[in-house]
Structure formats: C-alpha cells, structure tokens
KOLNUZA-964419 format. One line per field, with one value per residue (C-alpha): x, y, z. Coordinates in steps of 0.25 Angstrom, whole numbers, plus 5000, padded with zeros to 4 digits. Each point is the difference from the previous one (the first is absolute). Layout:
BEGIN
xx	(X / ...) $
yy	(Y / ...) $
zz	(Z / ...) $
This chain:
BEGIN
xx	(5000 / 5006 / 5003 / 4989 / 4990 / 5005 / 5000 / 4984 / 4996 / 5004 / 4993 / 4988 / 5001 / 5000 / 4987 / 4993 / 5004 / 5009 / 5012 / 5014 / 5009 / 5012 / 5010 / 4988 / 4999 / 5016 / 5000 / 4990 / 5007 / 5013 / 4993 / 4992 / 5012 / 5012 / 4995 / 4999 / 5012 / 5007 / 4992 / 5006 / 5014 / 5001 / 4993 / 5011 / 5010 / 4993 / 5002 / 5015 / 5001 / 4991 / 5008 / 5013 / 4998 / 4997 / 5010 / 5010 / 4996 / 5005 / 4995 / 4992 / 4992 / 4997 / 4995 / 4991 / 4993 / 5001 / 4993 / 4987 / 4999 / 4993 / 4991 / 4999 / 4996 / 4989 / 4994 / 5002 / 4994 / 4987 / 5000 / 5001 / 4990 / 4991 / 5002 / 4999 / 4988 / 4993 / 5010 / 4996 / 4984 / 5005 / 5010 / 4988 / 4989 / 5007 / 5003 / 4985 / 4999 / 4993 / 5010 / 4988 / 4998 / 5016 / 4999 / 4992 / 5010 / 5010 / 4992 / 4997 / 5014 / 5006 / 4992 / 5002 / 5015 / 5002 / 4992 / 5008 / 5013 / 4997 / 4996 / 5015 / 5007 / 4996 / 5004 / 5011 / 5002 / 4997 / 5010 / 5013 / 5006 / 4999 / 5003 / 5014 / 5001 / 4990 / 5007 / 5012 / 5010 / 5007 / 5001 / 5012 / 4991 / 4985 / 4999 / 5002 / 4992 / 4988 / 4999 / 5004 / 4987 / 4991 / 5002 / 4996 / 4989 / 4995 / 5003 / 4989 / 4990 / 5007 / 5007 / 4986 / 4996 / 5011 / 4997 / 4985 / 5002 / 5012 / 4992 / 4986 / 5009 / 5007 / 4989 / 4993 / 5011 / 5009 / 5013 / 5008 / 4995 / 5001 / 5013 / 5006 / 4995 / 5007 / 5013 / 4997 / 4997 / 5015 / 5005 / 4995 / 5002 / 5015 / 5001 / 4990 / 5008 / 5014 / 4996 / 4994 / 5011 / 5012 / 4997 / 4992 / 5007 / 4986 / 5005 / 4991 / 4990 / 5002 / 4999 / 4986 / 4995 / 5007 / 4991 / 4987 / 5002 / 5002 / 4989 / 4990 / 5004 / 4998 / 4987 / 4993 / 5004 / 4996 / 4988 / 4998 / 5002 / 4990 / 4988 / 5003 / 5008 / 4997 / 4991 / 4994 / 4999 / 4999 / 4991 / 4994 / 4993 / 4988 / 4995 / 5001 / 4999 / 5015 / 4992 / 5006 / 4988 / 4996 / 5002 / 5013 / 5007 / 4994 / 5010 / 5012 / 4997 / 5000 / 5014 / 5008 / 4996 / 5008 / 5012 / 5000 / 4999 / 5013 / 5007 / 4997 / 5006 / 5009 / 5006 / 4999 / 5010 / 5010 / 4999 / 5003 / 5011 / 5005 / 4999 / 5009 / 5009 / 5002 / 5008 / 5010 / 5005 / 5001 / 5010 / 4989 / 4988 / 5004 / 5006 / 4986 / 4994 / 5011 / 4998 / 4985 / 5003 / 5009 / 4992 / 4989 / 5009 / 4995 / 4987 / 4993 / 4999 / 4990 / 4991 / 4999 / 4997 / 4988 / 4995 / 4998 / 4994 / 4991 / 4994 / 4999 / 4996 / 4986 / 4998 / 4999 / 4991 / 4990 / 5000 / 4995 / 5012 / 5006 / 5011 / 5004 / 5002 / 5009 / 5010 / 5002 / 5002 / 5011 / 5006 / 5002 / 5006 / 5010 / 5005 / 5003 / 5007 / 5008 / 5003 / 5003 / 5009 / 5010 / 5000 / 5004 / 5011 / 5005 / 4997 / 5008 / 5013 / 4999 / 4994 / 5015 / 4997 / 4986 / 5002 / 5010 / 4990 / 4993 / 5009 / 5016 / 5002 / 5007 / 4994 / 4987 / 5003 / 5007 / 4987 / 4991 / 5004 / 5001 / 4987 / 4997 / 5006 / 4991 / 4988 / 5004 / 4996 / 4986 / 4994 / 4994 / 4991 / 5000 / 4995 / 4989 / 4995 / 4998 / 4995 / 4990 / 4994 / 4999 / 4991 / 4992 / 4997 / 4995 / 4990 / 4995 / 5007 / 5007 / 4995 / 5009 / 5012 / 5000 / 4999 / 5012 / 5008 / 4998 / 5003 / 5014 / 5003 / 4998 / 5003 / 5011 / 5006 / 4999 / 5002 / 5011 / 5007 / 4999 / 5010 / 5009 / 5002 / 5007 / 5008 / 5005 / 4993 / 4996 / 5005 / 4991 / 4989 / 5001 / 5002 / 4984 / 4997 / 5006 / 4992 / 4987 / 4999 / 5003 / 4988 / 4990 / 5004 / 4998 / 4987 / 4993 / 5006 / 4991 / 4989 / 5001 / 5000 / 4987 / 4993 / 4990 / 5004 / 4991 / 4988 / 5001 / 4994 / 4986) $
yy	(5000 / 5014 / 5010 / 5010 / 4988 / 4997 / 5012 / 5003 / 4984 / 5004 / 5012 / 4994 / 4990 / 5013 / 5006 / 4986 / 4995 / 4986 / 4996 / 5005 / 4993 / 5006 / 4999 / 5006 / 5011 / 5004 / 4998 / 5010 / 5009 / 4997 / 5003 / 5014 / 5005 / 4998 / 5009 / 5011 / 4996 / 5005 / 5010 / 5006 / 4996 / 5006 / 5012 / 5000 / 5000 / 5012 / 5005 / 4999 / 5004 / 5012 / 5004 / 4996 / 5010 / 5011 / 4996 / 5004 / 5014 / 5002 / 4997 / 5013 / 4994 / 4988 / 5007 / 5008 / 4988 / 4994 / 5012 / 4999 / 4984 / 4998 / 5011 / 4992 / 4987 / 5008 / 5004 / 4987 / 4992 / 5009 / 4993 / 4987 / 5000 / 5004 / 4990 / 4990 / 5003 / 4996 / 4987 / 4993 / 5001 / 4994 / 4990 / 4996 / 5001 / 4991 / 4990 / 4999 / 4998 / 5013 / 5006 / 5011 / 5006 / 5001 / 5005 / 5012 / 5001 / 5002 / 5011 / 5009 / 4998 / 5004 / 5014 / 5003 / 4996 / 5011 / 5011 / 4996 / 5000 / 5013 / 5007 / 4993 / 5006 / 5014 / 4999 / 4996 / 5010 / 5012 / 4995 / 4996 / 5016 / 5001 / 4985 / 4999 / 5011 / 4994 / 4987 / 5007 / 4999 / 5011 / 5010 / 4991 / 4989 / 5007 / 5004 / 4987 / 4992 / 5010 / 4998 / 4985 / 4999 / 5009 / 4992 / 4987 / 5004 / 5006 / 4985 / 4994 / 4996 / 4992 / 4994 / 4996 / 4993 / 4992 / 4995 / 4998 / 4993 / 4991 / 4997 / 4996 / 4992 / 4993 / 4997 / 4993 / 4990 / 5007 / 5004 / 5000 / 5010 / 5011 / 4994 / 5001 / 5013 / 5007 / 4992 / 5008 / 5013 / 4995 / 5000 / 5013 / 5009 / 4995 / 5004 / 5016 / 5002 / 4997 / 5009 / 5011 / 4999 / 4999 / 5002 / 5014 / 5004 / 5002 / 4993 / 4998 / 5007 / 4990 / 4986 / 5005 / 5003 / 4987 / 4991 / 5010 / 4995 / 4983 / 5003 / 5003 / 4991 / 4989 / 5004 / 5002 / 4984 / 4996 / 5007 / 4993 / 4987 / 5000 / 5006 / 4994 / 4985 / 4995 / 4989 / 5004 / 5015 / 5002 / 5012 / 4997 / 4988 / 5007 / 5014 / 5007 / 5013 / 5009 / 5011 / 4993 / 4994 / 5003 / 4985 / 4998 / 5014 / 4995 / 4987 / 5007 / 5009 / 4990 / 4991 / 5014 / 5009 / 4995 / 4997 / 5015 / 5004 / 4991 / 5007 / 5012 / 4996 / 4988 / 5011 / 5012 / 4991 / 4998 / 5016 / 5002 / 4990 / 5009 / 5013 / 4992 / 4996 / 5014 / 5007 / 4991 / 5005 / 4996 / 4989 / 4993 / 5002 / 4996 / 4987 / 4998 / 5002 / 4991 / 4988 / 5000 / 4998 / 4990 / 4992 / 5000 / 4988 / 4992 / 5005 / 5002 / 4984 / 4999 / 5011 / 4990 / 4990 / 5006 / 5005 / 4984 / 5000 / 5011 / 4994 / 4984 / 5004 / 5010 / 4990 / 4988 / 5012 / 5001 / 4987 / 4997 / 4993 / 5006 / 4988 / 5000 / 5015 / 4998 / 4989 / 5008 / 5013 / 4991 / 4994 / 5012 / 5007 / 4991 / 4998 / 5013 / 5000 / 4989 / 5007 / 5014 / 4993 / 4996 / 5012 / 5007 / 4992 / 5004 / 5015 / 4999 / 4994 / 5008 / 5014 / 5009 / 4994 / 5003 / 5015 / 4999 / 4999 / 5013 / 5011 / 5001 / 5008 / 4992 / 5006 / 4998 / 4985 / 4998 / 5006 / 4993 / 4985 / 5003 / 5003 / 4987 / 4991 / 5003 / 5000 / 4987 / 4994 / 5006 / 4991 / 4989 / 5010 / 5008 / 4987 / 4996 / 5015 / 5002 / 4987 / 4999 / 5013 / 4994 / 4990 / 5008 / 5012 / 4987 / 4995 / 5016 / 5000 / 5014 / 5009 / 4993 / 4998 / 5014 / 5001 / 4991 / 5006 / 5015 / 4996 / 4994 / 5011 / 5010 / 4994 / 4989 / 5008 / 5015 / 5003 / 4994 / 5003 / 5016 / 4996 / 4988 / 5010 / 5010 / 4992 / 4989 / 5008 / 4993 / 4987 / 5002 / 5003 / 4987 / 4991 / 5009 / 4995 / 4984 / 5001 / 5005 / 4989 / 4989 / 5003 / 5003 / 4985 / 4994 / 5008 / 4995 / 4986 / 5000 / 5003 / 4993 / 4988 / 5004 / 5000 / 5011 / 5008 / 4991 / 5003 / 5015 / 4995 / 5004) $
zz	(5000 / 4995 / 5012 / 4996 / 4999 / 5014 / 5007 / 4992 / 5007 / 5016 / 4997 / 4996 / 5013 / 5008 / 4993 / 4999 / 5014 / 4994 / 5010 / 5000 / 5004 / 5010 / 4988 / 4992 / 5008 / 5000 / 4985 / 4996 / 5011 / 4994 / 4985 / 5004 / 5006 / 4990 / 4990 / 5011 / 5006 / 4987 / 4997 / 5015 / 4997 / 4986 / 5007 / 5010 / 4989 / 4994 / 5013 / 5001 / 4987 / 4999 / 5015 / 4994 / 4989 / 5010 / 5008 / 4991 / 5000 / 5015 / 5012 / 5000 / 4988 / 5008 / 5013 / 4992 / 4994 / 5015 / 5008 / 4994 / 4997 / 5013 / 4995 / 4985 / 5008 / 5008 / 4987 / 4994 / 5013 / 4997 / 4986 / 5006 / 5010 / 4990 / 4991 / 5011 / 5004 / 4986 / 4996 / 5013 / 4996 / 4987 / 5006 / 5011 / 4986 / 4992 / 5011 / 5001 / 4983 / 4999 / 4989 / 4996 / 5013 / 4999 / 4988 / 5005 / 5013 / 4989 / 4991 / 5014 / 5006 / 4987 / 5000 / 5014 / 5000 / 4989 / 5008 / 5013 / 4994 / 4992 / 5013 / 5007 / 4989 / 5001 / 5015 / 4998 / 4989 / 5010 / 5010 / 4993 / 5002 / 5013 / 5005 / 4999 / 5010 / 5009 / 5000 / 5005 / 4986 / 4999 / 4985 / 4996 / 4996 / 5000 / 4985 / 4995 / 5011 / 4996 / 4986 / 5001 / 5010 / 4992 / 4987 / 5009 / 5006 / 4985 / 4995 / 5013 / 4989 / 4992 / 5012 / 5005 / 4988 / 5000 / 5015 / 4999 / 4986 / 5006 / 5012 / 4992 / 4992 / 5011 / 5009 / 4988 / 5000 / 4990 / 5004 / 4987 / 4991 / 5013 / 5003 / 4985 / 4998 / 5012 / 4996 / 4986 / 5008 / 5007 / 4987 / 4993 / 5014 / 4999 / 4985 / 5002 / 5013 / 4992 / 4988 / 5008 / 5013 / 4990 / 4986 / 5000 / 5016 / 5008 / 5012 / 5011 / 4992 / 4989 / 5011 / 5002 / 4986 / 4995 / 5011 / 4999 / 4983 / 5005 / 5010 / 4988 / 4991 / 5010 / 5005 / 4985 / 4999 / 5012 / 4998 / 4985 / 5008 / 5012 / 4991 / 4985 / 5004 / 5014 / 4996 / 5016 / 4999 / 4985 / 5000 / 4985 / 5005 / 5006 / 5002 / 5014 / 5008 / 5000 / 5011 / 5013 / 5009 / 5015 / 5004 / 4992 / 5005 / 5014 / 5000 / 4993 / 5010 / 5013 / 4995 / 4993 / 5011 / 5011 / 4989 / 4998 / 5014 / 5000 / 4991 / 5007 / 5011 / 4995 / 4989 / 5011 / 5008 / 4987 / 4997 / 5016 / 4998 / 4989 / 5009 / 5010 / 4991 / 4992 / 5011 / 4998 / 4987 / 4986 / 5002 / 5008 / 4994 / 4986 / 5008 / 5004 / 4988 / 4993 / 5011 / 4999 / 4985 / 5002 / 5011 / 4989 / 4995 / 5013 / 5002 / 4987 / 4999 / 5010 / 4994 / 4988 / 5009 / 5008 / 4988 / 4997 / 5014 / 4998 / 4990 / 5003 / 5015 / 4992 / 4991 / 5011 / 5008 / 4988 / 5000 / 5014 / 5003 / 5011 / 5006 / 4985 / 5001 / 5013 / 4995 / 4988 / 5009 / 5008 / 4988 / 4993 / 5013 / 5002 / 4987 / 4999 / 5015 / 4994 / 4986 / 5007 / 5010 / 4990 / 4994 / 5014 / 5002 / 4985 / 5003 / 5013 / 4993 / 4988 / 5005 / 4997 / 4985 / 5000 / 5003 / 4991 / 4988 / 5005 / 5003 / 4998 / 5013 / 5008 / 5015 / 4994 / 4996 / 5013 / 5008 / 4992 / 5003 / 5013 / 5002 / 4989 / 5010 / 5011 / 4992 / 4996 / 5012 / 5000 / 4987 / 5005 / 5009 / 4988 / 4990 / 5011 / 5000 / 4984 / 4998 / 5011 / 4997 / 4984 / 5005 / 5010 / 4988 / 4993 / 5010 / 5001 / 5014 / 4999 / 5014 / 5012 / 4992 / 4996 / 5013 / 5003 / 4989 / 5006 / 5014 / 4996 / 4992 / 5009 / 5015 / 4995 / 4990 / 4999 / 5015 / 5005 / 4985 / 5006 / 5011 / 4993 / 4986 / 5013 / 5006 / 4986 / 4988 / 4989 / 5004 / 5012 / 4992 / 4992 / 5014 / 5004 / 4986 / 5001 / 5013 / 4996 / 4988 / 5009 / 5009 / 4990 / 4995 / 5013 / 5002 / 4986 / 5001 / 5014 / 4992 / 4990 / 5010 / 5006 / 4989 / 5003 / 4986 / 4995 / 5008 / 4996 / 4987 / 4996) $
C-alpha cells in the first residue's frame, strides 16, 4: 500500500471508528509529522541564512532586526490565534465526516481572517516609529528597526493567509502540500533577501521586502490549495455563505480568545524580556537575537510535531474518541522530547559553530554559545510544552493552558530575570530562561496525565 493511501486509511479509521493498533497510531504520528518536520527545519535554515545575510552588515544591522522581533512574534501570535480558532472547527468537523459544514467554517474563517489581520496590520503600522525607543534601543539602530518592523506588519495579511490556509490543510490530514510550500517560501525569501540585501544594497530594509514578496507568493498557493485542490475543503464543491455567522464567530471566539489573550501576555513577556536585555548594549542583544535563531535549529522540530498532534488529537475529538485523542497526544509528546533531546546535545557540542553561521564578531559568537549551552539543558521541558499545548489547541482546550503559559512566563521567568541579568547579564537572563521552560514542561506534562483537557471539550 502506497504512503499517501496509508496515511488516507488510519485517517478513515479515525473518522469511522476502526481499531488502530499501537504501532498504528505511532506511524500516522510519525507520517503527519515528517512533512512538518521539514517544513520547520528548512524554515530554520531560511532563518540562518536570511540572519546570516544580515549579520554581515554589523552587528548593529542585526540588533535592529533583533529589538522588534518580539514585537513581530506578538503580531504574528494575533494571526495564529485567529486561525486556530477556525481550523480546530474544521479538524473536530471532518473527524465527524461533516466536510460541508467544514466547508463553510473555512469560507467565514477565510473572511474574517482578512479583516483581523488588515486591522493587525494597520496597528502595527502606526506603531513602528516610536517603538524602537519605547523598547529602549538606542538611535544607532532605531531607523532601521522602524522600517524593517513597518514593512512586517504592512505584510500581516499575506502572513495570515498563509497560516490559516497551512493550518485548514493540516488538520484535514495534509501535511505535505503546506510543508513543500513553506520550503518553497525558504527557497524564494533566500534568493528576494540576497538580490535586495546584496544585489541592489537595501539592507535591513531590503531583508523585509525580500520575506514581505516570499510571504505573498506562498499565501496565493496556499490559498489555491485549501479552496481549489483539497479533496476535504475544496470550496467549488458546494455553494456556501463567506458573511461570518453568529455561531461560527462564537466557537472561533471560545478556543482563539484565550490564544490571544496568550500572546498578549506570552508576547508581553518576550517584549519585557527585550526591555531587560536592551540595556546591555548591542553586543548582547544582537547575541540574543543571534542565539534565539540558532536555538531554532533545536526547537522548530517540535512545532512540526505538535502540528501533527493538533490535528490527529481534533480529528479523534470530532470523532468521539476521546482515549484515541489522549494516546496520540502522548505519542506525539514524547516523540518529540526524544527528537528535540538529540538535537540538545548536538546544539550543546557544536553552539561556538552554530553562532558562527550567523555573525562574524567574535564576542557575539562567543556570548552566544554561551547562553546556547545552557539552554540546551531546558529542551526536554521545552519539547513537553510545544507538544502538549498541540494537542490540547486540537481538543478546543486553550483557557487553562493559556493560563499555565502566562503564569510561567511572568512569575518563573521575567522576574527573577530582573535580578539574575544585574548580577550575570545576558548569561543570566538565558539561565531565567532555561528555568522557565523547564517548568512549564513539567507543569503541562501534569496535565497532560490528568486527562482533564479533555473534559474541556464541548
């Protein structure tokens, strides 16, 4: 039996209510999350390339890109909260065999996505002058950190597209068609970035406009995919209402709503961690910026993963299965502690070389693995988290662990960072940090045991 024809078969168990075997189970895990696996680690090599690119403009170039990245992932977090809160009606619908009721999830999430995102983008928009200063950067690398975050946040719908179309996709079961088109995006934000960074000498200016042009190109095939190809979600099939629905907006409401309260405060702690780190010069905060990019290499993995989890944990949910739902929540999680604590002990070993890649400057490269090698230490409890929370955004579950998340953030993390970053600087920022992530994974792997994510489900 062909790959494709296997994968469709457990699925079909899963909607039908057949028997899956333990090995089964691991298999479809294993086939939903390769394509995504990928998909993250060629992101993360677009990553050390685009940063590497940059980084070789002076480490100036890089801390301007750096300062408003957490400010980029709050944006960014709005967009996926959204989109969430549309593909798990869809992933729960289809688990339930009603594709035309997902089918009209998809039309209304599709409208209201562009209208949120439009709104996000003007925002941020309105902002960018001012926030470097208010982040605390200083006028040597405010100019550029303007326009790069203006051009960003100018680039949110197309950004957003991309997110709810990948997600709709993946949550229906495929993961390949997302996954090769964000390696494509890899591939064409490499190639915009080199000929507008290098070729025609726009600089930081030149790494936005090269990712804002990969970002649209991706979205307008993802989009030609989830409403013209997906034999589930294919929109000619039927005819359907795009004007977004009381009951529909209701349920986007009730699983994305406390995902964006999350980022608020989630994202608020990354842009406080910024304001910590600021003061410490630009040595530091473009070794920060340098070692979260590298760390990528380590964690990006496990976001495959648990978007394999998200949606074989909805599609067990809409099924009515719910102790299916909680071995694939468990396989998945632990498959991607076992994956992303390999890639630890690589990271630890080679963290002088992986700075390297990034910057030249040798005190930036020597900060930077530094702060690598402790974080190294915090990836299992990192894995358990990004997993765990996969599968509970799959069964709907999304108020008490944006709860969790916020309470680690802010009590485990951010404040005793304000005393460790005075006495060790940025090294003890990233021990706050290494910390932090190894609590929240011991705090959702609890949960996860308990069980009661699942009883959150309506």
């Amino acid at each position: 039996m062909a790959k494709s024809s296997t994968k469709d078969f457990l699925l079909a168990q899963i909607r039908s209510g057949g028997t899956l075997t333990t090995g089964q189970q691991l298999l479809l895990c294993l086939m939903l999350s390769y394509p995504a696996i990928i998909a993250q680690l060629s992101s993360v090599l677009m990553q050390y390339i685009d940063t590497s690119m940059v980084g070789h403009l002076g480490a100036a170039a890089g801390a301007s890109i750096g300062l408003v990245s957490t400010c980029m992932w709050l944006l960014g977090g709005f967009c996926g909260a959204c989109g969430s809160g549309f593909s798990v009606q869809v992933a729960h619908l289809i688990g339930a065999n009603n594709f035309k009721a997902a089918r009209e999830v998809l039309r209304q999430g599709l409208v209201s996505a562009l209208v949120f995102s439009g709104c996000i983008a003007l925002i941020g928009m309105a902002i960018a002058g001012p926030l470097p200063y208010w982040l605390g950067g200083t006028n040597e690398i405010a100019s550029d950190a303007t326009k790069y975050f203006f051009i960003v946040a100018a680039c949110m719908p197309f950004m957003q597209i991309d997110w709810m179309c990948a997600s709709m996709l993946q949550v229906s079961g495929n993961m390949k068609v997302p996954s090769y088109l964000n390696i494509g995006m890899c591939i064409l934000d490499v190639g915009f970035n080199y000929l507008f960074i290098y070729v025609l000498k726009m600089g930081v200016v030149g790494a936005a406009i090269g990712t804002g042009l990969a970002e649209m190109i991706t979205a307008s095939a993802m989009l030609y995919f989830v409403t013209v190809r997906s034999p589930e979600l294919n929109l000619l099939q039927d005819k359907g209402l795009f004007r977004p629905t009381r009951p529909v907006l209701d349920k986007a409401l009730g699983i994305g709503g406390p995902m964006a309260l999350q980022n608020i405060l989630i994202r608020g702690g990354y842009i406080a961690s910024t304001i910590i780190v600021a003061p410490l010069g630009t040595i530091a905060i473009a070794a920060n910026s340098f070692a979260i990019t590298a760390e990528s290499f380590c964690y990006m993995p496990g976001y495959g993963i648990a978007d394999a989890s998200t949606a074989l944990v909805g599609q067990s949910v809409g099924a009515n299965r719910k102790e299916l739902a909680k071995r694939f929540a468990w396989i998945t999680t632990l498959t991607a502690m076992v994956i992303m604590g390999f890639l630890a002990i690589l990271m630890y070993i080679f963290a002088p070389q992986l700075m390297g890649l990034l910057t030249p400057d040798g005190e930036v490269i020597g900060l930077g693995a530094r702060v690598l090698r402790i974080e190294a230490f915090a990836e299992l409890g990192y894995a358990a988290s990004i997993v765990a929370y996969g599968a509970f955004v799959g069964a709907g579950d999304t108020k008490w662990p944006s709860v969790m998340n916020f309470t680690s953030m802010w009590i485990v993390r951010i404040i005793p960072a304000i005393f460790l970053v005075k006495a060790y600087g940025l090294v003890g920022f990233w021990i706050a940090m290494a910390g932090e992530l190894t609590f929240r994974g011991t705090i959702f792997l609890i949960r996860l045991a308990r069980g009661k994510w699942l009883h959150q489900v309506h």
